[in-house]
FIDO-829459 format. One record per residue (C-alpha): z, y, x; residue number from 1. Coordinates in steps of 0.02 Angstrom, whole numbers, plus 50000, padded with zeros to 5 digits. Layout:
N
+-------+-------+-------+-----+
|     Z |     Y |     X | pos |
+-------+-------+-------+-----+
|     Z |     Y |     X | NUM |
...
+-------+-------+-------+-----+
END
This chain:
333
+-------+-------+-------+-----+
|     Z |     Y |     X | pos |
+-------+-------+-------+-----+
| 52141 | 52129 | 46812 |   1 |
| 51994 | 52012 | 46782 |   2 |
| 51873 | 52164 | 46791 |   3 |
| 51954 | 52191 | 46979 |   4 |
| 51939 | 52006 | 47013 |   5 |
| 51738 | 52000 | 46981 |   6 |
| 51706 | 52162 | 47057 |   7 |
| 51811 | 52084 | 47198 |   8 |
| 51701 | 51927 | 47224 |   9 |
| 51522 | 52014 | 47194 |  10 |
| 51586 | 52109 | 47344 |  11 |
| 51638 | 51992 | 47450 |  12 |
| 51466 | 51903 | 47399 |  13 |
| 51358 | 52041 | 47447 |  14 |
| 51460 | 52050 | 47616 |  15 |
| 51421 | 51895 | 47656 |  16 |
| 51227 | 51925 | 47631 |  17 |
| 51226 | 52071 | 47734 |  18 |
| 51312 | 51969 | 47860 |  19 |
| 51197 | 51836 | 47868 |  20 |
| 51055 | 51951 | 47842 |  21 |
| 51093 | 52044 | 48019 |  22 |
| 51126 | 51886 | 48089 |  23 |
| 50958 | 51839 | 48057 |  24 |
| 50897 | 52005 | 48133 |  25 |
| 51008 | 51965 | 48267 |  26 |
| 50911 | 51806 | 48308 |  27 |
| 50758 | 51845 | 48283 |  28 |
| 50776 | 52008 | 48394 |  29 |
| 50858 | 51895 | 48521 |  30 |
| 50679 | 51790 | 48527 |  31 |
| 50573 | 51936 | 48492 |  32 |
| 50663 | 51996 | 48682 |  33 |
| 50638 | 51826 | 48744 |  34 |
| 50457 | 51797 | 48709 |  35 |
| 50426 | 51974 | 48767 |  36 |
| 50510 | 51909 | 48938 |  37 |
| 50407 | 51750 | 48926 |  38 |
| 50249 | 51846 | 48899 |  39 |
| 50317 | 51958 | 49045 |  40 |
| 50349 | 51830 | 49186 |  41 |
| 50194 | 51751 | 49126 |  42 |
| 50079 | 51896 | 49168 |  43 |
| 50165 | 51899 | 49345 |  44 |
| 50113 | 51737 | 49363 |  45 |
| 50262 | 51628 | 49335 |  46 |
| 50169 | 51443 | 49291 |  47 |
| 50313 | 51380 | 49222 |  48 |
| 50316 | 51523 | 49079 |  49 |
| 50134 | 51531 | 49045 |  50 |
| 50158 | 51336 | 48988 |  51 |
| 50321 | 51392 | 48885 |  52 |
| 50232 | 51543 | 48815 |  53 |
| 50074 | 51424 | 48764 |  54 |
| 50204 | 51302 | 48697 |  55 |
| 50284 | 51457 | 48576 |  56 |
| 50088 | 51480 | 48526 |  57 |
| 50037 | 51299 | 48511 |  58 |
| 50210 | 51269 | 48392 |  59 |
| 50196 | 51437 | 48305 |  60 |
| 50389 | 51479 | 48372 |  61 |
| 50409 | 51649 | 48374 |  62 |
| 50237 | 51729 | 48381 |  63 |
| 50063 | 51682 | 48246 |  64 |
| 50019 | 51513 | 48284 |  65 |
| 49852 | 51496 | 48384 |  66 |
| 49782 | 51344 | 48469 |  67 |
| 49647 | 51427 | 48584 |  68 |
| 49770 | 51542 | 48642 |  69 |
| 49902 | 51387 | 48690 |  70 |
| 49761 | 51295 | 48763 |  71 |
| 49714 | 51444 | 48879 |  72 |
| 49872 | 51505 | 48916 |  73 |
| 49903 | 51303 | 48983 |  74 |
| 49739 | 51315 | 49095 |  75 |
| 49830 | 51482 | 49178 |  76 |
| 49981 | 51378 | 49202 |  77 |
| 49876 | 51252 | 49280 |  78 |
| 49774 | 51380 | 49380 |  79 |
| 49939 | 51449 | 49445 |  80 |
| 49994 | 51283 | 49516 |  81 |
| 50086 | 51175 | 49401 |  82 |
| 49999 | 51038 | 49441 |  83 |
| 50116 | 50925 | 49283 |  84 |
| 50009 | 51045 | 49188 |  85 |
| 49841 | 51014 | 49238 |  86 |
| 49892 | 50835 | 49216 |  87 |
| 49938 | 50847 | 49045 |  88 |
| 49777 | 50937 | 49005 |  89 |
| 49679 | 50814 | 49073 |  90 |
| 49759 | 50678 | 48975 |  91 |
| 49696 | 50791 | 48822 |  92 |
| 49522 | 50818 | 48878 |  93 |
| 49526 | 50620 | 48916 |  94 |
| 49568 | 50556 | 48745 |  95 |
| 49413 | 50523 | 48656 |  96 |
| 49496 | 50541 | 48480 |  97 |
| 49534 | 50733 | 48515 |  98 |
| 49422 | 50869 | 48463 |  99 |
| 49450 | 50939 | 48649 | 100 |
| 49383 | 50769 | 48713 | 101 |
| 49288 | 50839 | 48891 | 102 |
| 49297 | 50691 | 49011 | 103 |
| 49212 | 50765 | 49152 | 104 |
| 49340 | 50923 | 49123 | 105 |
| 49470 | 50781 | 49129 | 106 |
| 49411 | 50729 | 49291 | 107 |
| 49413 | 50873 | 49364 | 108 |
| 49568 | 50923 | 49313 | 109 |
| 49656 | 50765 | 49357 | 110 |
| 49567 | 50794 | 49540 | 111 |
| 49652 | 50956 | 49547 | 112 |
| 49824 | 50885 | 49505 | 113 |
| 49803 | 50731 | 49614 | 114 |
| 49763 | 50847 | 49758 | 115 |
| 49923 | 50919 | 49704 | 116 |
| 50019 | 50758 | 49754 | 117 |
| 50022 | 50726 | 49560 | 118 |
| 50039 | 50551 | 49571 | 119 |
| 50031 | 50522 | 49353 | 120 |
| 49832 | 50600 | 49383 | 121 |
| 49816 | 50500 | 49541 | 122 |
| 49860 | 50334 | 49439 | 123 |
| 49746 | 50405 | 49307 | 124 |
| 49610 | 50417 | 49402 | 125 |
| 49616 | 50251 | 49471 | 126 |
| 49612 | 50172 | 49303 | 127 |
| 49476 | 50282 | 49220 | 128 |
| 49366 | 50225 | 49383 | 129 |
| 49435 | 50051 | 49391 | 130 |
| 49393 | 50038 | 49191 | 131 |
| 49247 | 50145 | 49154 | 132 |
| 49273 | 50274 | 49033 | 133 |
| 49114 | 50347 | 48922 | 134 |
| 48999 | 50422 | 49047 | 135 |
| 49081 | 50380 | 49205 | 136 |
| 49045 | 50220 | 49271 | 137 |
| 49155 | 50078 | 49333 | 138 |
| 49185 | 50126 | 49530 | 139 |
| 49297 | 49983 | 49595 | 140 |
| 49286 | 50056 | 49795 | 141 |
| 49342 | 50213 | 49706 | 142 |
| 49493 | 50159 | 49600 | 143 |
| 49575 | 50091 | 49757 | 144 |
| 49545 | 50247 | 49842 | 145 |
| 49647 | 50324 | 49704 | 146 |
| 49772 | 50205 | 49682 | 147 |
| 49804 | 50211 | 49866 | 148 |
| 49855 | 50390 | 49838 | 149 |
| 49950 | 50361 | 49714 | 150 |
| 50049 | 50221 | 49841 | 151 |
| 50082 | 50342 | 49969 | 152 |
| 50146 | 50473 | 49840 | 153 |
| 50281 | 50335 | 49788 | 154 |
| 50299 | 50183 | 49879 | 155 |
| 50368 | 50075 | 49729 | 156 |
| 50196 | 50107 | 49656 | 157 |
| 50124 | 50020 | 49788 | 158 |
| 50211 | 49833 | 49719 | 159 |
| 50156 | 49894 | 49535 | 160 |
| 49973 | 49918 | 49576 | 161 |
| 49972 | 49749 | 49699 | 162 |
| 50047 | 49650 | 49577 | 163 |
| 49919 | 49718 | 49425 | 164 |
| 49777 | 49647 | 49552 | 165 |
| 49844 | 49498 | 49587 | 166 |
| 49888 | 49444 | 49407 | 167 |
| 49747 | 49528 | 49335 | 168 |
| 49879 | 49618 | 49209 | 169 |
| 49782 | 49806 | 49177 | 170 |
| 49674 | 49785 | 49340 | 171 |
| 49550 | 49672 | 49378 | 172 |
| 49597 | 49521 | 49476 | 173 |
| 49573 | 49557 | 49661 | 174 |
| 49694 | 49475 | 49774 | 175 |
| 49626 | 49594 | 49943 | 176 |
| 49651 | 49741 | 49855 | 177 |
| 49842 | 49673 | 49799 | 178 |
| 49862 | 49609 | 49997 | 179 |
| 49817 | 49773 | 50047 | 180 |
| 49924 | 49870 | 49938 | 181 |
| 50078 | 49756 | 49943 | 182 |
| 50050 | 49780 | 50150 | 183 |
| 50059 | 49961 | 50100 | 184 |
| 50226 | 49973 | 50011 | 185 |
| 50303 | 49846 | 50165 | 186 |
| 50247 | 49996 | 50281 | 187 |
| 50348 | 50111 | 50167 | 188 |
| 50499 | 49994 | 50184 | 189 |
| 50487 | 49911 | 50006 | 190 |
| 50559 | 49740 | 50018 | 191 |
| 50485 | 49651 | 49874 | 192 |
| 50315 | 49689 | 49950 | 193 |
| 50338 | 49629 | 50120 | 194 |
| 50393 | 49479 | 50025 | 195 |
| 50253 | 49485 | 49927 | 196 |
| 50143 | 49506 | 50042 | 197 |
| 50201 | 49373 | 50153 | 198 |
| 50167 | 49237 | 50017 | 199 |
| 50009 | 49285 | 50020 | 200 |
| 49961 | 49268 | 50170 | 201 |
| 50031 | 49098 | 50175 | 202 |
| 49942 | 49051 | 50024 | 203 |
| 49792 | 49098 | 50137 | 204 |
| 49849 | 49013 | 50259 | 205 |
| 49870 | 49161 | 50380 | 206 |
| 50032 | 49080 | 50456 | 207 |
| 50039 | 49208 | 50595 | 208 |
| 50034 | 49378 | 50477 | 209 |
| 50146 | 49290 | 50349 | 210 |
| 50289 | 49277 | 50491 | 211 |
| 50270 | 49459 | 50504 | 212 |
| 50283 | 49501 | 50330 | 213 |
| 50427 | 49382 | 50280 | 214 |
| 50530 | 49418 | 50436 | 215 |
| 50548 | 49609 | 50390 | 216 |
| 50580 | 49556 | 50219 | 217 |
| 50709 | 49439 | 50273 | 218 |
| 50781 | 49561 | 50376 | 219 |
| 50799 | 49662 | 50190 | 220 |
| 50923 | 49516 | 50160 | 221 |
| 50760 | 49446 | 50045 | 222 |
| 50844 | 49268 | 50019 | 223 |
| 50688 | 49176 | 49980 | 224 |
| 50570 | 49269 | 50136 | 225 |
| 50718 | 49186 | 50232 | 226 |
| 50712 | 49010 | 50167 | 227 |
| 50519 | 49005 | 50194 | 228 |
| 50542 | 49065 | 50376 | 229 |
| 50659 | 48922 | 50376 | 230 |
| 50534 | 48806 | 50332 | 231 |
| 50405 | 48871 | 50440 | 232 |
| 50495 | 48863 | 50588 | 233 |
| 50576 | 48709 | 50567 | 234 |
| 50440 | 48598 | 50673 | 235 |
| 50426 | 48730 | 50811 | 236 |
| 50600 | 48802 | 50837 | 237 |
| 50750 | 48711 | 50753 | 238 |
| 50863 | 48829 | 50805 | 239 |
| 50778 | 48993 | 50737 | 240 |
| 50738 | 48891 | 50563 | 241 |
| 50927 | 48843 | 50582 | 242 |
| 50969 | 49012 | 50585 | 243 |
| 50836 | 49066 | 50428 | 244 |
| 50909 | 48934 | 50322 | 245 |
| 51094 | 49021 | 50360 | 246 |
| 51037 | 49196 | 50322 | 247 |
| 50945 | 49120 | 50179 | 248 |
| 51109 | 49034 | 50123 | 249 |
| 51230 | 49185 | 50142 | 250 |
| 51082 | 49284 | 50033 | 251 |
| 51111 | 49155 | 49878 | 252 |
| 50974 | 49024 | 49932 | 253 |
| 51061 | 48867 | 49859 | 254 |
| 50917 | 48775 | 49910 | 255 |
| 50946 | 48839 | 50109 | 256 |
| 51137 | 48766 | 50089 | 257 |
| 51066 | 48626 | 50026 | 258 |
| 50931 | 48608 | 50159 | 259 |
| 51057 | 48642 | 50303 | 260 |
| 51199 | 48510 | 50218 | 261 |
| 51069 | 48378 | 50237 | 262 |
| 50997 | 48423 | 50408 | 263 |
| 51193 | 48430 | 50454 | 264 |
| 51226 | 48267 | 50372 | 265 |
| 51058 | 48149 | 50434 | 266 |
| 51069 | 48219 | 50604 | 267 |
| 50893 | 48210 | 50626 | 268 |
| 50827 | 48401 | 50648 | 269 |
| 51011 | 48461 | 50707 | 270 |
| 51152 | 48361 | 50771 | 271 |
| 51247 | 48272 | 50636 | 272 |
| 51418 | 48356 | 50584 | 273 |
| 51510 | 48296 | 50417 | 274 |
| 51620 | 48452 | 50427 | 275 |
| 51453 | 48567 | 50436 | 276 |
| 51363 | 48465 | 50330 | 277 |
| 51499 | 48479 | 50163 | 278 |
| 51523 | 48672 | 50205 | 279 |
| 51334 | 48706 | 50176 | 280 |
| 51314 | 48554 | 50016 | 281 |
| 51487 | 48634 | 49951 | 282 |
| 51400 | 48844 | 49942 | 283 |
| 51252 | 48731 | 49833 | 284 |
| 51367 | 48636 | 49758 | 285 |
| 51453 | 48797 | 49677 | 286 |
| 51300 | 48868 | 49650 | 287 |
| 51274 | 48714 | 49532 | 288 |
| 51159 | 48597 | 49619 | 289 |
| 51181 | 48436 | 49563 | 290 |
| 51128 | 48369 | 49721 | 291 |
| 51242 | 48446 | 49831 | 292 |
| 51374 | 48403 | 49737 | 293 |
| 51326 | 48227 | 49730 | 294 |
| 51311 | 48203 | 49929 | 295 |
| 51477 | 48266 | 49961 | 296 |
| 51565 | 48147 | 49830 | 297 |
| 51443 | 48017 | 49913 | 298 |
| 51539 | 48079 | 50090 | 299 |
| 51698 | 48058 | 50033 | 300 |
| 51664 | 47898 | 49955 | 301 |
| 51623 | 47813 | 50105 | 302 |
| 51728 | 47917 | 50227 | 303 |
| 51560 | 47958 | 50323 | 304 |
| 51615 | 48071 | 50482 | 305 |
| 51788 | 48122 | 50371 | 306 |
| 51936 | 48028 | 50298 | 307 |
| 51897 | 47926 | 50131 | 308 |
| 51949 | 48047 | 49966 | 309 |
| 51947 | 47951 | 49810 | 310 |
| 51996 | 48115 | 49727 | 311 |
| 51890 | 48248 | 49809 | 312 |
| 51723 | 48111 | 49761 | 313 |
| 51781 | 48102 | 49592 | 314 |
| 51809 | 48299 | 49593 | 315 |
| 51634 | 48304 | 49646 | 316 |
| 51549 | 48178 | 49557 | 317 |
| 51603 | 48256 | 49416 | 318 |
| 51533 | 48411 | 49452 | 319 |
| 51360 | 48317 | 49475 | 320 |
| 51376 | 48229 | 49304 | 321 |
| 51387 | 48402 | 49221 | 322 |
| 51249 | 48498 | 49320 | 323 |
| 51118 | 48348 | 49292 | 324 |
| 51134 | 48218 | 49376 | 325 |
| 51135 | 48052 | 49283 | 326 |
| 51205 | 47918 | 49407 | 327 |
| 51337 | 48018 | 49434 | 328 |
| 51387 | 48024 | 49246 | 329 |
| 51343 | 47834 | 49274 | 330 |
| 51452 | 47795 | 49408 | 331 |
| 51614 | 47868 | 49314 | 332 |
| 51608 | 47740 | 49197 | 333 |
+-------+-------+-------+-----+
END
């Protein structure tokens, strides 16, 4: 019975080998067929399975491990129009630390891709002029050029590149070049740089093109492009600034509320109203500006253009004494 039970389990055992040993034929004939498919499409000039069959070659997956061949089988991919491809090659040829380093083959194959609407070799480009890199010389005039395409390839690029030139983060500081590229992304509809670029201009004091700029921003519901319209408009046109500081206000611009409550509440640039003037100081109020929340207990205090409210100041003051504001901790006790 024992004699049974071994010969039993040595069978069972070599069973299991020969399963596992056709299961490993079974694989490897299954990728033996699908490298012969790769190789197959490749040769009819699929680019996307030249780059997978130099991938099997550069990794050893499959087929003998061989570098040159991965490396040329990626330039066919490239040559074939995968312009992610050429790209990536180029980033090779670029880095100085690789036995492949070729920057003037990097150039030219980053040219290729960026022709290609490529916009990771456009962006390269830019820097390696903007920069300098071995041989090739800084070419400021040049970078923008390439930067620019890389802009119009993707507008939110187009903030990312002005704001690099005006902070001097990566780029060197130019604030033209940001102007002209945050003018750029506000043609392509990008609301941060019509913002953007309309504080510029009114840092320049280019009044006139900075109305322009913040306007379309504002009309991107760009809270703060909204309060400065306010405030530019608000010795020329009461009205219009009247109606930035609103849009400004429904945006989240406590300081617009804030601005309006008080315009509301002196009279002076719009006709005083108590009623308008604690709807607009109430939206800062909640927004927790101490102020606000100070002139409408200060309202209801004295009962200016509304009914005296002991409680509703008191509610209010309170308020005040826990955003900041000191006398109005003060005048509690």
């Amino acid at each position: 019975m024992k004699k049974m039970f071994t010969s039993f389990v040595i069978l069972l055992m070599v069973m299991t080998l020969n399963a596992k040993v056709e299961s490993e034929k079974s694989i490897d004939s299954k990728e033996d067929n699908k490298t012969e498919k790769t190789k197959a499409a490749c040769e009819k000039g699929n680019a996307d399975e030249c780059f997978n069959l130099g991938v099997l070659y550069h990794n050893g997956t499959s087929v003998k491990k061989d570098l040159d061949k991965a490396f040329e089988l990626f330039h066919k991919s490239c040559d074939l129009g995968s312009m992610k491809v050429c790209s990536r090659l180029a980033l090779t040829y670029e880095n100085n630390e690789s036995k492949r380093y070729d920057i003037n083959k990097s150039l030219k194959l980053y040219e290729i891709a960026c022709d290609g609407k490529e916009i990771r070799a456009c962006e390269s480009l830019g820097f390696i002029y903007e920069k300098g890199h071995g041989v090739v010389k800084k070419n400021h005039l040049k970078s923008v050029d390439y930067f620019l395409k890389t802009c119009e390839l993707e507008s939110a690029a187009c903030s990312k590149i002005a704001y690099a030139y005006e902070t001097g983060t990566n780029l060197e500081k130019d604030l033209n070049a940001s102007i002209k590229f945050y003018v750029k992304g506000c043609e392509a509809n990008e609301t941060r740089a019509c913002s953007s670029a309309g504080r510029l201009y009114l840092e320049n004091n280019d009044t006139r093109k900075s109305k322009t700029f913040l306007t379309k921003a504002c009309q991107f519901k760009d809270a703060w492009s909204c309060s400065e319209l306010g405030t530019l408009y608000v010795k020329d046109d009461t009205n219009l600034s009247k109606d930035y500081y609103d849009k400004a206000c429904t945006f989240g611009n406590r300081s617009s509320c804030l601005t309006l409550g008080m315009q509301y509440l002196k009279g002076k640039e719009l006709k005083k109203d108590a009623v308008k003037a604690i709807d607009y100081l109430t939206k800062a109020c909640d927004k927790a500006d101490a102020k606000a929340c100070a002139l409408i207990a200060s309202i209801y205090l004295k009962g200016e253009g509304v009914s005296p409210n002991k409680i509703k100041a008191l509610s209010f003051s309170d308020r005040a004494c826990r955003y900041g504001d000191k006398s109005s901790c003060q005048s509690k006790k």
